[in-house]
PDB file of N, CA, C and O in Angstrom:
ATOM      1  N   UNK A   1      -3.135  -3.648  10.353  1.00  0.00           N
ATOM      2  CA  UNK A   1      -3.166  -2.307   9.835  1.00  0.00           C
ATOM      3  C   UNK A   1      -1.956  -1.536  10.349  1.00  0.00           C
ATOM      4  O   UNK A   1      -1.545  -1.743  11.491  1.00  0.00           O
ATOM      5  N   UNK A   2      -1.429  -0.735   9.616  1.00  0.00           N
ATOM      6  CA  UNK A   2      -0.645   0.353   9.487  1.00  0.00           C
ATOM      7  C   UNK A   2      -1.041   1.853   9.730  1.00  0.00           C
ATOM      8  O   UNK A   2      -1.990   2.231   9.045  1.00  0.00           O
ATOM      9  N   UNK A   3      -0.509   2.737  10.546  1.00  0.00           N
ATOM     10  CA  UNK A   3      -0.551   3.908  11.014  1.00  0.00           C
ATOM     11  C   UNK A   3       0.829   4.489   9.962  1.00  0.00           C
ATOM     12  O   UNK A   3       2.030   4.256  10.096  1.00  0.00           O
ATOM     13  N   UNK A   4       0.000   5.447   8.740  1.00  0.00           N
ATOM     14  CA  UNK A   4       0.466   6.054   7.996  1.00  0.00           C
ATOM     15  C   UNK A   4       0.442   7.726   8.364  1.00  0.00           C
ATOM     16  O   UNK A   4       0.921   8.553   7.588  1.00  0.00           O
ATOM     17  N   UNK A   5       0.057   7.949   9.158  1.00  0.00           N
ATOM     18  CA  UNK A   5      -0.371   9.414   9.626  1.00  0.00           C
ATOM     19  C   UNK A   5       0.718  10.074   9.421  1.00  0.00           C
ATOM     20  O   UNK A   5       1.762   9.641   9.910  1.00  0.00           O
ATOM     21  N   UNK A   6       0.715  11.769   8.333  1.00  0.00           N
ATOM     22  CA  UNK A   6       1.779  12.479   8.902  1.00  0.00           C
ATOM     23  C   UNK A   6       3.140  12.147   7.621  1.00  0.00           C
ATOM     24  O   UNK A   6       4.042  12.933   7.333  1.00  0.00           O
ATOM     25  N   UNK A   7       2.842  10.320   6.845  1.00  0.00           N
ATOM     26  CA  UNK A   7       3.523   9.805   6.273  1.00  0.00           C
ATOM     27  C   UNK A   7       3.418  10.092   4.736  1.00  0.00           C
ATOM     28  O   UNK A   7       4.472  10.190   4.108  1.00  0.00           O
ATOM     29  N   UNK A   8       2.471  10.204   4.223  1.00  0.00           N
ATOM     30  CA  UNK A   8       2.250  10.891   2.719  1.00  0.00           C
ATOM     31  C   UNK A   8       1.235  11.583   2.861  1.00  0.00           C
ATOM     32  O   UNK A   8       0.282  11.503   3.637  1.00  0.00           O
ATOM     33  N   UNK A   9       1.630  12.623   1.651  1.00  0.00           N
ATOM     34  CA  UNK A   9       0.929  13.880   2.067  1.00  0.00           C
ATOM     35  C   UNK A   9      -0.092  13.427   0.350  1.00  0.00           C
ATOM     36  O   UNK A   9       0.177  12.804  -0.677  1.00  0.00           O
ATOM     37  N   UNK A  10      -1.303  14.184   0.891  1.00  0.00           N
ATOM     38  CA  UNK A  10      -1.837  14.059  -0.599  1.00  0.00           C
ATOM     39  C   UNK A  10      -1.360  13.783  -2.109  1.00  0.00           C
ATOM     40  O   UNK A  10      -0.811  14.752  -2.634  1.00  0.00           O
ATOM     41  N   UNK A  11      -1.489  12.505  -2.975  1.00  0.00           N
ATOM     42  CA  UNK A  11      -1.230  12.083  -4.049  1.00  0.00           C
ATOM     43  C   UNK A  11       0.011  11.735  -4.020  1.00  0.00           C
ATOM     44  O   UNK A  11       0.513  11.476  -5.114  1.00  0.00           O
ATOM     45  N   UNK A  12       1.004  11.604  -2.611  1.00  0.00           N
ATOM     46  CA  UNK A  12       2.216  10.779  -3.286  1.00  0.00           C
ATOM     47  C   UNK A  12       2.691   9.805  -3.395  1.00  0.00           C
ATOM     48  O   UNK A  12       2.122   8.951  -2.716  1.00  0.00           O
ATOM     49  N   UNK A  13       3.664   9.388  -4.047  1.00  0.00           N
ATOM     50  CA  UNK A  13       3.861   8.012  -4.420  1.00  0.00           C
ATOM     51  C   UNK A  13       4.684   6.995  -3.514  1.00  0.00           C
ATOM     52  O   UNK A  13       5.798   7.343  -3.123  1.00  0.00           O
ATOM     53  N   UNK A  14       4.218   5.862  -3.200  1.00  0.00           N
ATOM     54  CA  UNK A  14       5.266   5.124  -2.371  1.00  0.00           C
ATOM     55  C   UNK A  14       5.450   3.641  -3.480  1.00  0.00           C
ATOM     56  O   UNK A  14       4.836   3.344  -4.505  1.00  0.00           O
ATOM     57  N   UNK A  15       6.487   2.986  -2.793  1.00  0.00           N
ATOM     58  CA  UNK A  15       7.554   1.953  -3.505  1.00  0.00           C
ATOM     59  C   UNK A  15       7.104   0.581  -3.104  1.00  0.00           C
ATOM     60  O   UNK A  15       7.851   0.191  -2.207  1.00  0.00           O
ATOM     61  N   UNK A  16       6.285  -0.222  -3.365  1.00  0.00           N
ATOM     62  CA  UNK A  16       6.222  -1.634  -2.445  1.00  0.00           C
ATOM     63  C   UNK A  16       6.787  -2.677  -3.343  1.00  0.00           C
ATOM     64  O   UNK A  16       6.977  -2.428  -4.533  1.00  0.00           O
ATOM     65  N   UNK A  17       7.049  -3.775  -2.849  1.00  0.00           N
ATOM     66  CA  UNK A  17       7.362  -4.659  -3.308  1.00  0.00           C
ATOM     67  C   UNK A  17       7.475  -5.802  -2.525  1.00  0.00           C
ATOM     68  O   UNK A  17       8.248  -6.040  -1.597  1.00  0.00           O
ATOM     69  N   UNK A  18       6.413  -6.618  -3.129  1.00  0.00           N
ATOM     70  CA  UNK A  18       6.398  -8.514  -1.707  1.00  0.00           C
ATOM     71  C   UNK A  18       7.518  -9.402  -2.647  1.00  0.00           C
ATOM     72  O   UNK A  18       7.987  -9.315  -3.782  1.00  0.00           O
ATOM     73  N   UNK A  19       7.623 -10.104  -1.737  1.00  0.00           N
ATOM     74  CA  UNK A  19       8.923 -11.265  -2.518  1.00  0.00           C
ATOM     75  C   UNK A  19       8.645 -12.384  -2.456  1.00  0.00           C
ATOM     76  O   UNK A  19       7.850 -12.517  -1.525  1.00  0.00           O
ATOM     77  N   UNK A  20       8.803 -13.107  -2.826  1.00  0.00           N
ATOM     78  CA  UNK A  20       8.599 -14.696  -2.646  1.00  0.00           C
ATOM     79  C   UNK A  20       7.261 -14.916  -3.002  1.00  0.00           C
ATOM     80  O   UNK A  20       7.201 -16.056  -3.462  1.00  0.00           O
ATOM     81  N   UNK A  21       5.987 -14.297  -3.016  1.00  0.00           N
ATOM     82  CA  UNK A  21       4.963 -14.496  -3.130  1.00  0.00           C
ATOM     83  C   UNK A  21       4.230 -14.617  -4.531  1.00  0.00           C
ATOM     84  O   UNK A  21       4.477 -13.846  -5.458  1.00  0.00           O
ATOM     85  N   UNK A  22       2.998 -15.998  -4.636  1.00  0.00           N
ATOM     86  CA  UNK A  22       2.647 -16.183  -6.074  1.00  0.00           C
ATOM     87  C   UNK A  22       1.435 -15.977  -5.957  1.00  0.00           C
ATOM     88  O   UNK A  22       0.652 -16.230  -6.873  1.00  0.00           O
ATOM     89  N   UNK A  23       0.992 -15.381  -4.582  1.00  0.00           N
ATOM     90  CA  UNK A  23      -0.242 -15.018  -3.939  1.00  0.00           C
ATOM     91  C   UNK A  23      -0.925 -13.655  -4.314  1.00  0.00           C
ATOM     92  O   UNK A  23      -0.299 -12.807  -4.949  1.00  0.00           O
ATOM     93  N   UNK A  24      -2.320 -13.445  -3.878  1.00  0.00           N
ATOM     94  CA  UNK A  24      -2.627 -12.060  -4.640  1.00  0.00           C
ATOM     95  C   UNK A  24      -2.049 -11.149  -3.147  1.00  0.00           C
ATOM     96  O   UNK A  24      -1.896 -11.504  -1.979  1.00  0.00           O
ATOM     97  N   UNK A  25      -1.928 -10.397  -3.561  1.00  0.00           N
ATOM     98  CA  UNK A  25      -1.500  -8.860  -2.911  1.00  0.00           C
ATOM     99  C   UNK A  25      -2.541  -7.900  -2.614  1.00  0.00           C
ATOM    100  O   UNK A  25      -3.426  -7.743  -3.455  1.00  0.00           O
ATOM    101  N   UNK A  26      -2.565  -7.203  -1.485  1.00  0.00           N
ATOM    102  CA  UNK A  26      -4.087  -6.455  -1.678  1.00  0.00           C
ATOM    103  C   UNK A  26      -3.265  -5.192  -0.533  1.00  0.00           C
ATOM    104  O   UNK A  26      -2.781  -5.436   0.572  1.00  0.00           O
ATOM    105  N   UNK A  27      -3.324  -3.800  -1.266  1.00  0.00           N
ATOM    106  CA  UNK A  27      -3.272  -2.874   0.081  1.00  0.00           C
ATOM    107  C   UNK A  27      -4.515  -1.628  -0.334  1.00  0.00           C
ATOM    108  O   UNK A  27      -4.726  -0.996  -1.369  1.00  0.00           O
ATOM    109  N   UNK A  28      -5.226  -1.648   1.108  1.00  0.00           N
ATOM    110  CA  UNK A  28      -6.438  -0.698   1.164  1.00  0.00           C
ATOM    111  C   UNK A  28      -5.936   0.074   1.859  1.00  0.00           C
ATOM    112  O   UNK A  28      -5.198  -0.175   2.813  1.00  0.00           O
ATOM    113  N   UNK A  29      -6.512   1.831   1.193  1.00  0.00           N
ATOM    114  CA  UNK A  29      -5.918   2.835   2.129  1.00  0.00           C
ATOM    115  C   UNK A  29      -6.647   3.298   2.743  1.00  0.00           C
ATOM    116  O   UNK A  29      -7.461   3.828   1.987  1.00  0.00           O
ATOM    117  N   UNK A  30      -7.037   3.534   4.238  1.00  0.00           N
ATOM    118  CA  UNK A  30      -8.507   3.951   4.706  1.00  0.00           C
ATOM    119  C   UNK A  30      -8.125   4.974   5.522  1.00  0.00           C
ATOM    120  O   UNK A  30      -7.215   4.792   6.330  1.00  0.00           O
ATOM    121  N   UNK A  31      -8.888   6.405   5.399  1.00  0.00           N
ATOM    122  CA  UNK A  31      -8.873   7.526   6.023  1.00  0.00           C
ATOM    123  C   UNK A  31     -10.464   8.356   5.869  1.00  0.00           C
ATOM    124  O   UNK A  31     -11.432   8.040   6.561  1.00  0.00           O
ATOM    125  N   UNK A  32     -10.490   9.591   4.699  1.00  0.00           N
ATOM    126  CA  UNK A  32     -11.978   9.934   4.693  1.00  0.00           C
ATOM    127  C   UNK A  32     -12.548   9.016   3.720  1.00  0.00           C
ATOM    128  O   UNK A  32     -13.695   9.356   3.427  1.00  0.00           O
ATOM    129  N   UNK A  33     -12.087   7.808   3.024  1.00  0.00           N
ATOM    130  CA  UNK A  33     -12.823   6.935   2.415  1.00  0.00           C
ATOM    131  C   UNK A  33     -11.364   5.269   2.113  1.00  0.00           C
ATOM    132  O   UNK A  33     -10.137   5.179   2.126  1.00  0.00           O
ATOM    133  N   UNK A  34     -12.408   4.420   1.912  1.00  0.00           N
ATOM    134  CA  UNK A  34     -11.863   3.281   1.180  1.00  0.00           C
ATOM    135  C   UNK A  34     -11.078   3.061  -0.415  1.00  0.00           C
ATOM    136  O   UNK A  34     -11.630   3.283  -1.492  1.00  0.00           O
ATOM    137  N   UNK A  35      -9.904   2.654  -0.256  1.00  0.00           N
ATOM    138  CA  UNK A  35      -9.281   3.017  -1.604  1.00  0.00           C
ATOM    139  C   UNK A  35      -8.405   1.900  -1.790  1.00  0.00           C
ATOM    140  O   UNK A  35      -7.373   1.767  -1.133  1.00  0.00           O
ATOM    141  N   UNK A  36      -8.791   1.082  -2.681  1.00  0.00           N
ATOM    142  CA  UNK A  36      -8.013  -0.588  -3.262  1.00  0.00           C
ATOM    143  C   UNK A  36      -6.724   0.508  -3.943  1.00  0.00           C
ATOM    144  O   UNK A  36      -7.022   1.363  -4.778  1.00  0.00           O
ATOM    145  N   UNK A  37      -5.792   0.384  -3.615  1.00  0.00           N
ATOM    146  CA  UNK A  37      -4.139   1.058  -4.133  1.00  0.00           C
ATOM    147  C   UNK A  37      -3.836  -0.575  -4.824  1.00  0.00           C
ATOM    148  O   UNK A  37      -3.877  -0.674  -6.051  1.00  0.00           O
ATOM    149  N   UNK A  38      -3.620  -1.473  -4.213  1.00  0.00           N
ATOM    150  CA  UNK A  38      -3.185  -2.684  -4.658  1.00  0.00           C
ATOM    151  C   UNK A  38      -3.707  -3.656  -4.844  1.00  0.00           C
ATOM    152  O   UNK A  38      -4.259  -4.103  -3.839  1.00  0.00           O
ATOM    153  N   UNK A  39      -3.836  -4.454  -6.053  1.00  0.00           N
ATOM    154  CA  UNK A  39      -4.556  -5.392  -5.865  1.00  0.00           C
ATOM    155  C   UNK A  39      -4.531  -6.955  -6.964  1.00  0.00           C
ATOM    156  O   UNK A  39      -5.416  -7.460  -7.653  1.00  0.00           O
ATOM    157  N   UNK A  40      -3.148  -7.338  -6.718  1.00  0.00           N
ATOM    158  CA  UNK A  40      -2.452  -8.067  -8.117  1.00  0.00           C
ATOM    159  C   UNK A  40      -1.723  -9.288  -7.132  1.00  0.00           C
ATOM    160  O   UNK A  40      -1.720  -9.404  -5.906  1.00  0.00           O
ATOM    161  N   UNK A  41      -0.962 -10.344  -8.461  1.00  0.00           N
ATOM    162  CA  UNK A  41      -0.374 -11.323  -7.708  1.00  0.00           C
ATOM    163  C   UNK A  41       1.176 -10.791  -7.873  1.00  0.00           C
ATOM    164  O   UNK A  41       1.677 -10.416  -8.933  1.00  0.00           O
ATOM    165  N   UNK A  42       1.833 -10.843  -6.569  1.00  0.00           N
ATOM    166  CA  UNK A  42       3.324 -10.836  -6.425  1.00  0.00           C
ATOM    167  C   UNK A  42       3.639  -9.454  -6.691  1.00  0.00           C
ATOM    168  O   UNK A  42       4.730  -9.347  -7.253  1.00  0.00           O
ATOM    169  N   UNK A  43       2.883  -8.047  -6.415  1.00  0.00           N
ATOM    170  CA  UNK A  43       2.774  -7.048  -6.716  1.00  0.00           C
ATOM    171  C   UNK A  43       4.408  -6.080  -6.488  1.00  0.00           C
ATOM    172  O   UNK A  43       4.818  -5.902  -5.340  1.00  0.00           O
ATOM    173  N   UNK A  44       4.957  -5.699  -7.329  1.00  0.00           N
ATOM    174  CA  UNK A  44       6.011  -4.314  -7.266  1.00  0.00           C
ATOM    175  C   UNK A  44       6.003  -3.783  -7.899  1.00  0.00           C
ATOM    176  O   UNK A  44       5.767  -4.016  -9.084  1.00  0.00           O
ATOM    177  N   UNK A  45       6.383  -2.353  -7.150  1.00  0.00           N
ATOM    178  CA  UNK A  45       6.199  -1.009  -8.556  1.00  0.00           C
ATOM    179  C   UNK A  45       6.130  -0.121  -7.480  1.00  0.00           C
ATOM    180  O   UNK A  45       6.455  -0.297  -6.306  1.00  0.00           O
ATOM    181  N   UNK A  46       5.517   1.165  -8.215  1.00  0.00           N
ATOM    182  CA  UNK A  46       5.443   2.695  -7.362  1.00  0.00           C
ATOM    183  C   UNK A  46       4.023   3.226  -7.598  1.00  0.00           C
ATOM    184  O   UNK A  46       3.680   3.398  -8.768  1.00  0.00           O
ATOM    185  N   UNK A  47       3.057   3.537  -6.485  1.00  0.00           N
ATOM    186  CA  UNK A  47       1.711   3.597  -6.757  1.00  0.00           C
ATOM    187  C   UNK A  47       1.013   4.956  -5.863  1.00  0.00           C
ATOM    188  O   UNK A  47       0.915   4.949  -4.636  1.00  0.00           O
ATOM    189  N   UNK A  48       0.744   5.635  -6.388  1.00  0.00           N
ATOM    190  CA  UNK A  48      -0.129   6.366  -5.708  1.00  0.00           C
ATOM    191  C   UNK A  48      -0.670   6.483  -4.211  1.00  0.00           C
ATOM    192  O   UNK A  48      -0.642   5.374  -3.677  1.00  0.00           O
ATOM    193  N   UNK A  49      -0.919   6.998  -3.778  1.00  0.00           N
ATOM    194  CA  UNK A  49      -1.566   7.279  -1.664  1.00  0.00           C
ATOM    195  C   UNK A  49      -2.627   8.457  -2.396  1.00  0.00           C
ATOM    196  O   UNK A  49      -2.086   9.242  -3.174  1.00  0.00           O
ATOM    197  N   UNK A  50      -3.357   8.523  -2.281  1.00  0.00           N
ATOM    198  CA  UNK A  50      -4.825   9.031  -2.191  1.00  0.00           C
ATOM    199  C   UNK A  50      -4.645  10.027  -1.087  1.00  0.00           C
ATOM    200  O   UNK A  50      -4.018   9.712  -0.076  1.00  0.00           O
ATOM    201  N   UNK A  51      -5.074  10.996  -1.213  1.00  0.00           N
ATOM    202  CA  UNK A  51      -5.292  12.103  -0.141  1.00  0.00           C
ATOM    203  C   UNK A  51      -5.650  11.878   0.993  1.00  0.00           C
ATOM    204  O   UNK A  51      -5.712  10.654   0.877  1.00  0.00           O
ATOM    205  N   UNK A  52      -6.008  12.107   2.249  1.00  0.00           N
ATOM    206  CA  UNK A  52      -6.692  11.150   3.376  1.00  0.00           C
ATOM    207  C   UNK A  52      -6.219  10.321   3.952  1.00  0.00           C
ATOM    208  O   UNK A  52      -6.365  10.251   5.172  1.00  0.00           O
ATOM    209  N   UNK A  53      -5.322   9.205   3.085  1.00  0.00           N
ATOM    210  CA  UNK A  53      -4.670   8.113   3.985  1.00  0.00           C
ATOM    211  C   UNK A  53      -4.050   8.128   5.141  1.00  0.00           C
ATOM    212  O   UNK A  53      -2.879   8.494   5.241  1.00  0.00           O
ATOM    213  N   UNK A  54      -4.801   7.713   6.182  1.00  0.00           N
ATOM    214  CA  UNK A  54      -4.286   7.495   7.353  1.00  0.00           C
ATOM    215  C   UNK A  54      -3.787   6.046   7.685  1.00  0.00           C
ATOM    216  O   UNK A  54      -2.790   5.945   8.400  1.00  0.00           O
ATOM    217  N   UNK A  55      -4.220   5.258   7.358  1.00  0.00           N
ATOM    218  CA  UNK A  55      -4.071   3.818   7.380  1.00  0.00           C
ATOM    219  C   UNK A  55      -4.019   3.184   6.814  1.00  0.00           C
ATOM    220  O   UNK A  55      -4.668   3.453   5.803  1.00  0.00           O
ATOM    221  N   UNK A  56      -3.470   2.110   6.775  1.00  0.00           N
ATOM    222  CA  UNK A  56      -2.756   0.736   5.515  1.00  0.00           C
ATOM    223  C   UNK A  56      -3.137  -0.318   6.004  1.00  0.00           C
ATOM    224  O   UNK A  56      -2.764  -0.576   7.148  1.00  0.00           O
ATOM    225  N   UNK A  57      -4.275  -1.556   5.061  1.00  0.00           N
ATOM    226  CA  UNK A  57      -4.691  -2.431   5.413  1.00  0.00           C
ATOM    227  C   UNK A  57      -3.795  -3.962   4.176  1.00  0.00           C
ATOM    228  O   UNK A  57      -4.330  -4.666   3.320  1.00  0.00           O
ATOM    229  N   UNK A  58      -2.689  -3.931   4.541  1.00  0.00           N
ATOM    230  CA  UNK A  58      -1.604  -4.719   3.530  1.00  0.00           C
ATOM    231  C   UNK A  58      -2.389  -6.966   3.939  1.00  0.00           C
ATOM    232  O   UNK A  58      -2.762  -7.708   4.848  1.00  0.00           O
ATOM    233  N   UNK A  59      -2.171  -6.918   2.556  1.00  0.00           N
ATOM    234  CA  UNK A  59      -2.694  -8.754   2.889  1.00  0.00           C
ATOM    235  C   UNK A  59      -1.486  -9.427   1.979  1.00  0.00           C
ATOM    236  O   UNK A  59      -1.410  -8.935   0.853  1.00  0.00           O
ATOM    237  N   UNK A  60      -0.879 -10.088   2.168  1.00  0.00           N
ATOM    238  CA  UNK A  60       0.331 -10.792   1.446  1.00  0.00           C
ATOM    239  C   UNK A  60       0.396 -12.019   2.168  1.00  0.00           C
ATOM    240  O   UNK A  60      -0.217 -12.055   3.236  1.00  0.00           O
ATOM    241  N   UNK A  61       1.068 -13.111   1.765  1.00  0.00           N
ATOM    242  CA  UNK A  61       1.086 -14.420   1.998  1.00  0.00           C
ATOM    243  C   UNK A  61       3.311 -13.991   2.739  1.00  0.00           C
ATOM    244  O   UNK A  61       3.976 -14.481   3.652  1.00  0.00           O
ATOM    245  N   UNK A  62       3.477 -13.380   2.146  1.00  0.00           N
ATOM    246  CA  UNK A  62       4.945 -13.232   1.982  1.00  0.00           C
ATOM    247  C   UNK A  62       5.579 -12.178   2.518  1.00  0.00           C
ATOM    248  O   UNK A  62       4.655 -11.436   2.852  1.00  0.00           O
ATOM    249  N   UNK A  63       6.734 -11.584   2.847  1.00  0.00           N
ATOM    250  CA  UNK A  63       7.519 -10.457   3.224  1.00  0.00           C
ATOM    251  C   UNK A  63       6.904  -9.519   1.723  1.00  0.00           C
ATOM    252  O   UNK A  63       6.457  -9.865   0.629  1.00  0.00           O
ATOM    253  N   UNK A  64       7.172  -8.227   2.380  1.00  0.00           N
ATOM    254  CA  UNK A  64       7.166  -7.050   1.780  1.00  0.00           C
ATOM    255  C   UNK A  64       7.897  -5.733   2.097  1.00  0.00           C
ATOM    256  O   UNK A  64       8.381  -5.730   3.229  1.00  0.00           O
ATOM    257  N   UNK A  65       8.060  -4.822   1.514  1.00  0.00           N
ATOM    258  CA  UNK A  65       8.318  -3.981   1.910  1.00  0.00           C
ATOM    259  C   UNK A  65       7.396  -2.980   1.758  1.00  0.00           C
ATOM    260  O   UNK A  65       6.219  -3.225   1.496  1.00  0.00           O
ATOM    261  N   UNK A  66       8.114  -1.154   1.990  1.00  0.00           N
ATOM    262  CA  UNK A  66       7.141  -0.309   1.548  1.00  0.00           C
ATOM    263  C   UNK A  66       7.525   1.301   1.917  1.00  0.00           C
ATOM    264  O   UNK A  66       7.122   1.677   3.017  1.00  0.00           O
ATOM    265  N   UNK A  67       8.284   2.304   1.078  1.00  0.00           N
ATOM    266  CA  UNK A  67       8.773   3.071   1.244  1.00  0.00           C
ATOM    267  C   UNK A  67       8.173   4.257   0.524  1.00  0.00           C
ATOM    268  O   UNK A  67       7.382   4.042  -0.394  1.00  0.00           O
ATOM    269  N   UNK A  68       8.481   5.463   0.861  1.00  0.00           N
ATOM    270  CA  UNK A  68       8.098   6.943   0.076  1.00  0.00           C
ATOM    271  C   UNK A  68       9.372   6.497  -1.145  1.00  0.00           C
ATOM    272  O   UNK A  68      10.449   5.901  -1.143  1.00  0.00           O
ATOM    273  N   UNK A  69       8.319   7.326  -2.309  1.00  0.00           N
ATOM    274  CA  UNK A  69       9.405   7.397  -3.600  1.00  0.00           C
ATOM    275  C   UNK A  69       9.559   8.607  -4.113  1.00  0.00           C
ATOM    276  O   UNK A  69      10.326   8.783  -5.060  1.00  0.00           O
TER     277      UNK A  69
END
């Protein structure tokens, strides 16, 4: 897990993208509730943060990244 605190502020968007991977992708955002943000094989794009997010529960087989957009 990831300490997002402080890092997106309600509803904004961040940038991920795993590489190499043919694996599923999964990131849960957990703060005042549970929230599947990701959940595909070899996942990139720009996706939503849910209000609340304090924490990032990322599962990948592969490197990733993961930036504010």
């Amino acid at each position: 897990m990831i300490s997002i605190s402080g890092v997106f502020d309600g509803m904004d968007s961040m940038k991920f993208r795993s590489t190499k991977t043919d694996g599923n992708v999964t990131v849960h955002g957990l703060g005042d509730d549970e929230d599947l943000i990701i959940n595909g094989i070899g996942n990139s794009g720009t996706y939503l943060v849910p209000g609340g997010v304090t924490l990032m529960r990322i599962s990948s087989d592969r490197h990733w990244t993961m930036n504010e957009s």
